[in-house]
Backbone bond lengths (Angstrom), bond angles and torsions (degrees), N, CA, C in turn:
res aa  C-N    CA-C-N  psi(-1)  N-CA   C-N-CA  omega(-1)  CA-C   N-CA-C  phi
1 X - - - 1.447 - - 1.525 108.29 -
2 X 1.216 121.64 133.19 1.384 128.32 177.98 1.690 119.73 -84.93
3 X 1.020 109.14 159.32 1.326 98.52 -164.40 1.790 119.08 -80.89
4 X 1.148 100.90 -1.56 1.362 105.55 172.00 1.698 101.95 -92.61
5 X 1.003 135.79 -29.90 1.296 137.32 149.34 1.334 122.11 -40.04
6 X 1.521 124.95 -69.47 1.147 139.36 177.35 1.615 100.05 -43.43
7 X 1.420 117.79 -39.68 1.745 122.88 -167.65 1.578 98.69 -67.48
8 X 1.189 113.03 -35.49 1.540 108.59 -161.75 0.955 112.09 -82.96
9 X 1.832 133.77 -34.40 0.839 162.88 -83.65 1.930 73.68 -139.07
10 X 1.487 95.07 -50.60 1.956 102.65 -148.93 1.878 82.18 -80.76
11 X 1.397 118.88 -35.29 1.635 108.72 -154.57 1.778 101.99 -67.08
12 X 2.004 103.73 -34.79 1.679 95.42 -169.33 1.681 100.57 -79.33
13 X 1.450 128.47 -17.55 1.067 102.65 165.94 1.589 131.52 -81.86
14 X 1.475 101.44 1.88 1.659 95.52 168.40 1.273 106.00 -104.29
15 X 1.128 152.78 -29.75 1.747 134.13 118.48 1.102 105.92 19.94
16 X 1.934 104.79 -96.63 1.748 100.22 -169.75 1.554 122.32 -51.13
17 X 1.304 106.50 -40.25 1.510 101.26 154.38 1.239 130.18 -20.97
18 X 1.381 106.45 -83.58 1.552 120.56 170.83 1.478 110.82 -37.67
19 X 1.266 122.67 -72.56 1.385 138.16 162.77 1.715 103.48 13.93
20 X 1.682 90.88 -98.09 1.439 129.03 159.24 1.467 122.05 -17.50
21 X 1.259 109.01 -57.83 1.470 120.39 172.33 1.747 120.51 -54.89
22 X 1.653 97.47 -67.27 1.310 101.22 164.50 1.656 135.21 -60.93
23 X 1.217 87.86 0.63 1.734 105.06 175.69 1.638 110.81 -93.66
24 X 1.183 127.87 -40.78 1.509 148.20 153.67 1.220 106.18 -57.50
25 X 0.966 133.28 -60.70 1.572 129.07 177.50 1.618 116.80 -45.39
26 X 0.903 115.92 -26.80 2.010 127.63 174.76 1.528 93.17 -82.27
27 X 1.154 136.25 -23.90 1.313 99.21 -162.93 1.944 88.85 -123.74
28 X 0.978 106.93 0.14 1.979 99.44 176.43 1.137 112.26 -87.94
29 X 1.785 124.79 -13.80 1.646 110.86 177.27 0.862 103.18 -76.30
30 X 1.445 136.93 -49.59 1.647 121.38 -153.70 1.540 101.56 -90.48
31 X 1.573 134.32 -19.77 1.336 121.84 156.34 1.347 116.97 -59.16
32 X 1.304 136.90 -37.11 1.045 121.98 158.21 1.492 131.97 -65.30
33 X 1.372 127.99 -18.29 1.205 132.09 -173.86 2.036 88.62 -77.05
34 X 1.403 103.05 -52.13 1.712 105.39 -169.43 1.673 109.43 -48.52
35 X 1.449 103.22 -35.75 1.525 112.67 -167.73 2.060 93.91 -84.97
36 X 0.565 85.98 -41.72 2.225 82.15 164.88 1.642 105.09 -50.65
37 X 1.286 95.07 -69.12 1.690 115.16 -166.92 1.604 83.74 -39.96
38 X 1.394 129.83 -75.60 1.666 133.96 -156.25 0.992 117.42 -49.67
39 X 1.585 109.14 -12.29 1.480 100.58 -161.55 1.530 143.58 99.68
40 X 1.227 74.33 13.11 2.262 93.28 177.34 1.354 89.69 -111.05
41 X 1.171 111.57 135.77 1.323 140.33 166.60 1.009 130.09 -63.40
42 X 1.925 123.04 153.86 1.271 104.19 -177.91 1.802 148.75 -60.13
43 X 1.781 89.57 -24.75 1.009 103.82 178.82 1.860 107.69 -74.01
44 X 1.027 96.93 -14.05 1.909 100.32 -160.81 1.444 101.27 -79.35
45 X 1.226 110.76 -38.50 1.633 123.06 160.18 1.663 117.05 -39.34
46 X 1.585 102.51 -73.30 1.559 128.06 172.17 1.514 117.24 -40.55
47 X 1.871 104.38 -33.48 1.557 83.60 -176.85 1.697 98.98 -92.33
48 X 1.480 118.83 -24.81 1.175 144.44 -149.77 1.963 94.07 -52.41
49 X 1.584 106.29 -69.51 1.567 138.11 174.61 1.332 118.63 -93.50
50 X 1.439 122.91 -14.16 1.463 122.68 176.92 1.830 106.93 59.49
51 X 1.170 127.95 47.14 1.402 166.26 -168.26 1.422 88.26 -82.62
52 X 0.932 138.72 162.46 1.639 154.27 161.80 1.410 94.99 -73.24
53 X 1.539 126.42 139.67 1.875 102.77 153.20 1.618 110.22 -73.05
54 X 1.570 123.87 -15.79 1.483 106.97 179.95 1.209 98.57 -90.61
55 X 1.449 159.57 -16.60 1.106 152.99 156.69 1.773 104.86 -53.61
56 X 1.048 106.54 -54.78 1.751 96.36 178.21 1.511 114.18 -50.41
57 X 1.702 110.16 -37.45 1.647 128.61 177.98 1.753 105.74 -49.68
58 X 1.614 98.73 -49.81 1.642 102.19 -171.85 1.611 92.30 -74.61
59 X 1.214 146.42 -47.76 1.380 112.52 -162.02 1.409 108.49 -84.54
60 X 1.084 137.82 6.77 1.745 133.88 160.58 1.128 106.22 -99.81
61 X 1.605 147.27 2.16 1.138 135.64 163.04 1.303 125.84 -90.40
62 X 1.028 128.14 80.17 1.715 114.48 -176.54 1.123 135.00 -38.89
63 X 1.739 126.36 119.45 1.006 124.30 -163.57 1.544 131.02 -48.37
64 X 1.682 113.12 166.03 1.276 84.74 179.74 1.719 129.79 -107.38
C-alpha cells in the first residue's frame, strides 16, 4: 500500500469514526439525563460510561 493510500485509507476511517460518534452522541444525553432523573448518581454514570463528571454537568445544565 502506498502511502497516499494508507492516508486515505486512515482519513475514511476517522470519518466512520466521527460518523459513529456523532451518532452515539444523540442518544447518551437524554440516557444520561433519564439515568440522573432515577437516581444513579453522578459518579455511577462516570464509572458506568467513563463520561467526564463536567461533561455529565454540561448535559444537565441548560444552556445559557
Amino acid at each position: 500500500m502506498t502511502e497516499a493510500e494508507d492516508r486515505e485509507l486512515l482519513l475514511a476511517q476517522l470519518r466512520s469514526w466521527g460518523r459513529r460518534r456523532r451518532d452515539l452522541k444523540v442518544t447518551r444525553d437524554p440516557l444520561v439525563r433519564r439515568a440522573l432523573a432515577a437516581g444513579i448518581t453522578k459518579s455511577e454514570v462516570h464509572y458506568a460510561t467513563r463520561i467526564g463528571r463536567m461533561t455529565i454537568d454540561r448535559i444537565v445544565e441548560p444552556p445559557l
